[in-house]
N, C-alpha and C positions, 0 to 999 in steps of 0.2 A: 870245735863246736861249743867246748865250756866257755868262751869268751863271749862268745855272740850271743847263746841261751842260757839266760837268767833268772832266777825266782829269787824276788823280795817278798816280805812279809811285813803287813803293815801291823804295829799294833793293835790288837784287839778291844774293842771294836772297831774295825777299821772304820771311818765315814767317807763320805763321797769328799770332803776337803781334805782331809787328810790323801786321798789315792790323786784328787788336784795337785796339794803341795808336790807328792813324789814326781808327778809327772812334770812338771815344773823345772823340779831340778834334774831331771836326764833328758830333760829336753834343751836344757841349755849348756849340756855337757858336751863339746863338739865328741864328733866320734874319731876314732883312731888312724890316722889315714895311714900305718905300717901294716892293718891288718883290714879284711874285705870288711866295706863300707854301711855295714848294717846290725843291728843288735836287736832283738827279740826281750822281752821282760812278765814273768807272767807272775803275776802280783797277788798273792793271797795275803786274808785275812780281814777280808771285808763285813762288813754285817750280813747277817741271812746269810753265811757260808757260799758267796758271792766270791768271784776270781773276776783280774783283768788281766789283759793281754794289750802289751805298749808294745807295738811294730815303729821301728826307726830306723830308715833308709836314705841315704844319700841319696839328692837327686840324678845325679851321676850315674848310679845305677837301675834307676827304673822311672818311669814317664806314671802320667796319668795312669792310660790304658790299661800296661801290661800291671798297674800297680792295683788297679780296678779287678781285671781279672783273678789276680793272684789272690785279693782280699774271697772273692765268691769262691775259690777254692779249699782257700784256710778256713773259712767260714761255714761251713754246706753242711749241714747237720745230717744228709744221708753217708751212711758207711759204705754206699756203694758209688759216690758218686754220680756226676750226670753224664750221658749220654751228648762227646761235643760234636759239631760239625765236621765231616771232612774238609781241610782245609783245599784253597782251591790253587790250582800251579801257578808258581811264577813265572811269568815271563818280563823277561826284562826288557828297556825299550832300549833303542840304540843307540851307542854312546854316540857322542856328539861331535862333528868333526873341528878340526881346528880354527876354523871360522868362526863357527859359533861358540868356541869357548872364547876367544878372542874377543866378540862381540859384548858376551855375556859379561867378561872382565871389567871391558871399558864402561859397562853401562855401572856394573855396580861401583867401578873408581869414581866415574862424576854422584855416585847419588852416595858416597860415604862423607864427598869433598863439598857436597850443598846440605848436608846436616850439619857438618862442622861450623860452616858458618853461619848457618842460620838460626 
């Protein structure tokens, strides 16, 4: 966990270019791909005793959505949390018989071979 959560401190008084610049450069830092794909950074030393927090994730590991939701939970200023949905059951549809994978193939071989050339 000490790899991925990190506290930098920006000189005092930190300004809003100054926490620009930092972000700047760990944003152009690739991340480590021997170790899981994400790094946390929480940045003090801003003026008015101001903190930030730089989330950096691979896209690989997380989409829009789940990356939407996660923020509303990291974020959520009650200590109790909210109250979520039941989620609802999966049901899955049915796989596909060999026909129509066969189908589906052929269609997407001509429409990979009519972007190429066109």
């Amino acid at each position: 966990m000490e790899y991925h959560i990190r506290e930098l401190a920006l000189p005092q008084p930190g300004s809003d270019a100054q926490l620009c610049e930092q972000i700047a450069r760990l944003h152009a830092r690739p991340l480590d791909r021997a170790r899981p794909l994400w790094e946390i950074y929480l940045i003090t030393g801003l003026t008015d005793g101001r903190v930030a927090v730089y989330t950096k994730i691979h896209h690989a590991a997380i989409d829009g959505r789940s990356g939407a939701e996660l923020l509303t939970v990291l974020l959520d200023l009650s200590p109790d949390g909210r109250e979520l949905p039941t989620p609802k059951a999966f049901r899955p549809g049915s796989a596909p018989n060999r026909v129509a994978l066969a189908a589906r193939a052929a269609v997407r071989l001509v429409w990979r071979r009519s972007r190429r050339s066109g």
